[in-house]
N, C-alpha and C positions, 0 to 999 in steps of 0.2 A: 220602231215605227212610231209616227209620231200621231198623237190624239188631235191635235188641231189642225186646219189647213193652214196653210203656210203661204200658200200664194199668194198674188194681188187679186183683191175686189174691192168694192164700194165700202162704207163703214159697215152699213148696214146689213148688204149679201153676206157681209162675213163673220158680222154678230151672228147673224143666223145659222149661218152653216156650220160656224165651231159649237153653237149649244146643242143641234143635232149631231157631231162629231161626238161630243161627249155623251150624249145619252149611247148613241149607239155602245160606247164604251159599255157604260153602264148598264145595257139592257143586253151585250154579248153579240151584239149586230157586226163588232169591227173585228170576227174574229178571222186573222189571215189564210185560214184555209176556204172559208167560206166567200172573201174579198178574190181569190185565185181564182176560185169554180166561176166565178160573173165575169171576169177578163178572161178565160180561155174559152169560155160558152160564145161571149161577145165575139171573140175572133174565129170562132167559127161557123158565125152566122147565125146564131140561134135566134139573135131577139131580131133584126131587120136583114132585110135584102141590101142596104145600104154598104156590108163589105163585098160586095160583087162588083164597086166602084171603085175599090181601093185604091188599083191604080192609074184610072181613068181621071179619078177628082185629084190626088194624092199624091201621086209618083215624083212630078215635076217639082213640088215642096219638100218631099222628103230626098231626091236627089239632091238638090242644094244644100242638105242638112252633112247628106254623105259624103256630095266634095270638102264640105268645111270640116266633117270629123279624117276624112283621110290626108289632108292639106297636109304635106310634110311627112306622111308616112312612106318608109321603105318597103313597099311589098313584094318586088321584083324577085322569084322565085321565092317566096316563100309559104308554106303553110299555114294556112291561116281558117281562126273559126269563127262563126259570126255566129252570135249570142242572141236568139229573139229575132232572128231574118226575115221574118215576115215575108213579103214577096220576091226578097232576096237583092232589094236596090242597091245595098250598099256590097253585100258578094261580088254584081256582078260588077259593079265598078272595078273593086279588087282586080279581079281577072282581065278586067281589061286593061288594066295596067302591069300587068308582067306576073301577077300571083301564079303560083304556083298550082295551088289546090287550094278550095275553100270547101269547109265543111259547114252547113247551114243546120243550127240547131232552132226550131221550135216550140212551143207548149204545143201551137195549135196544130191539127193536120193539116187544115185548109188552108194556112198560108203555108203550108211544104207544099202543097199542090199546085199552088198557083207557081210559086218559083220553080218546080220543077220544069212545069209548060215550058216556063221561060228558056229554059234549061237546055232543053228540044228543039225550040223554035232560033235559038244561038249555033247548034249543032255543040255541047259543053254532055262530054259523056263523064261513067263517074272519076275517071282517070284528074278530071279539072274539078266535079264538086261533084260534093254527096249532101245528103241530107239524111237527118235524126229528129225526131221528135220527144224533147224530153223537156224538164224543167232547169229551167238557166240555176236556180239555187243547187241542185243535185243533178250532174251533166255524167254521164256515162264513158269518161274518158280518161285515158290513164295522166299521171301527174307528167306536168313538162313533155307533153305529147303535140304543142304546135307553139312556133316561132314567131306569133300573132294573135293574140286574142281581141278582137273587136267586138263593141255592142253599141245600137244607136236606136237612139227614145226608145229602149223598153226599162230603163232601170226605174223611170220615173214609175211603172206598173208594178214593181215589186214590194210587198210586204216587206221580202225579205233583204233589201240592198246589200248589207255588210256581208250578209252569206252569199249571194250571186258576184259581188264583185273579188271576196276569199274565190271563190270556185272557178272565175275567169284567170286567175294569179295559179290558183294552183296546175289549172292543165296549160299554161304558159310553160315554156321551155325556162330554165334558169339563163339571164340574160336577153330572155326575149321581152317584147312589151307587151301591156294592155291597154288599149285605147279605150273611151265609149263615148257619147254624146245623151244629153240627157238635158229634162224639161226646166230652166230656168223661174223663178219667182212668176216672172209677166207671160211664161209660155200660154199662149192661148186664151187670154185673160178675157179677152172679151166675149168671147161665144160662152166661155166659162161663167163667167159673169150673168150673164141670160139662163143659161141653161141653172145654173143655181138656184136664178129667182122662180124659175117653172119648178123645180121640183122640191124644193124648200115651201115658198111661199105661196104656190096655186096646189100644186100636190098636196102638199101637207107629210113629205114622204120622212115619215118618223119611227125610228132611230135609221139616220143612215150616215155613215162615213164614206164620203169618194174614195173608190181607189186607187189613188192617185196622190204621190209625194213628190214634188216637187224641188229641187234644190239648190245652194246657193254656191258658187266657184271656193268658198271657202269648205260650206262642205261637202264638196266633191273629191279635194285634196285630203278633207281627214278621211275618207273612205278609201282612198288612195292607200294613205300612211296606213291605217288599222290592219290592214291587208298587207304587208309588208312589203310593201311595193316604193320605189326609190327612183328617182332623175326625176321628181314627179314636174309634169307642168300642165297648166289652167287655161283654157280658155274661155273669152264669154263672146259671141258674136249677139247680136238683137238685129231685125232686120223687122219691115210691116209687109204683111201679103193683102191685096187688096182683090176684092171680088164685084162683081158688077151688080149683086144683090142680096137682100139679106135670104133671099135662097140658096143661092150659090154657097154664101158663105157656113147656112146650116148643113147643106148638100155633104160638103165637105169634111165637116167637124164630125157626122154622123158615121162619114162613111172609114175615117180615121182614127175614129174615137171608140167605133163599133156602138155606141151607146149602150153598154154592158149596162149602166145603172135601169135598162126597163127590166133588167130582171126583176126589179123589185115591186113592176105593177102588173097587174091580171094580163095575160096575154090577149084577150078581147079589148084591151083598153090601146094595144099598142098603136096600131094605125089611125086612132082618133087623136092620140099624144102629141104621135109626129106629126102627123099637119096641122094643133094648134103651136108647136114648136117651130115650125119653117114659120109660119105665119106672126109667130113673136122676134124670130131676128127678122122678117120684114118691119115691123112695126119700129122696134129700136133700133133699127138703121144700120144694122152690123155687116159693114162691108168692107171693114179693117180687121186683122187679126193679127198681134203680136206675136214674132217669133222672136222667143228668146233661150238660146242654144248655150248649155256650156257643156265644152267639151275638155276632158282630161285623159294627160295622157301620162303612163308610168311603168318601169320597167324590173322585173324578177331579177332579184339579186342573184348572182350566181353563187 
């Protein structure tokens, strides 16, 4: 796990943010069990109402994320698990193109609930998908037990990467693949960008580490290889999403992002946060927001 941020910001947002990176270190702030509890809290609504939008702000951006990670995969009968399903976009894609069975794993309950609905409201009994709620590092399924293992943008949430993507390989079939899709250097760079200077430099929110690692096509391939996984191949797509205000475009990041990091302020302080927050991407004019996608893909040696 890495002590700095790694992404794109200004010089100065990321002065900032790696000398709070590092204290956290130092003060035991960046410890990954307690960096987990604020992302499974975040997803299931604890700090705002803003994930009851998930897929209302959400859905149409992270579809596009799922056709670019399934582009070229074979899933026509086959078995398949999805790793961090969240509301289940990229599952139900799967199935609608010829999947067999998708088994939807999440930390959170509330995004197995919402894709369940979905689930319901498809007529998909559990004959086509089920769901599990566990931890993508430690998955409750026997070795080489599916023909497809996918995951899309949650690796970037993991402490633990080299263990959840070992554990995607291991309940792989030998011979089968594993796909994922995951947060590029520029992913979201500029809400991120903002939201650092709010709680860096107006917060004062000291020791904190984001939890969030971001990474680069090269290495996504050594995560690939360490894992002993082979045909590996890379891709990077970047595209810009534009929104018609810097509401919109806070609306959005909140509602995607879960804003895990208020765990870290009083819960009285929360709804005065968020609206001097919407009101600072109004201000800085945040109506662009870079997507930058790499997807890799690699296959279980038999």
């Amino acid at each position: 796990m890495d002590i700095l941020y790694k992404g794109k910001l200004t010089f100065f947002t990321k002065a900032a943010m790696d000398l709070y990176c590092v204290c956290a270190w130092l003060f035991g702030e960046a410890d990954p069990k307690k960096m987990k509890r604020r992302i499974k809290l975040g997803y299931e609504g604890f700090w705002q109402d803003h994930l009851s939008k998930y897929d209302a702000l959400g859905a149409a951006h992270y579809f596009k994320i799922a056709e670019t990670l399934a582009e070229g995969l074979d899933v026509k009968g086959k078995t398949i698990l999805d790793v961090g399903c969240g509301t289940g976009i990229v599952s139900f894609l799967l199935l609608s193109r010829g999947a067999s069975k998708v088994v939807c794993v999440d930390i959170s309950q509330y995004m197995l609930n919402c894709a369940k609905e979905k689930a319901d409201k498809l007529g998909y009994d559990k004959t086509r998908i089920d769901f599990c709620q566990a931890d993508a590092e430690a998955m409750p399924f026997k070795n080489g037990q599916f023909d497809l293992v996918v995951s899309s943008m949650v690796l970037g949430l993991s402490c633990g990467q080299e263990r959840m993507i070992e554990e995607m390989a291991r309940v792989a079939r030998p011979g089968g693949k594993v796909a994922f899709s995951t947060h590029g250097y520029k992913q979201y760079w500029e809400a991120i960008e903002v939201v650092a200077f709010i709680i860096f430099l107006r917060y004062g929110l000291v020791p904190y580490r984001p939890e969030y690692w971001s990474r680069t096509p090269k290495e996504a391939r050594r995560l690939m290889l360490c894992s002993g996984l082979g045909d590996i191949e890379i891709r990077n797509n970047e595209w810009m999403e534009h929104f018609e205000s810097g509401s919109e475009a806070f609306d959005f990041f909140a509602a995607v992002s879960s804003l895990w990091w208020y765990a870290r302020f009083p819960s009285y302080k929360w709804g005065e946060y968020m609206e001097y927050d919407r009101q600072y991407f109004n201000q800085r004019k945040v109506k662009n927001i870079t997507f930058d996608i790499v997807c890799a893909y690699g296959a279980k040696r038999a």
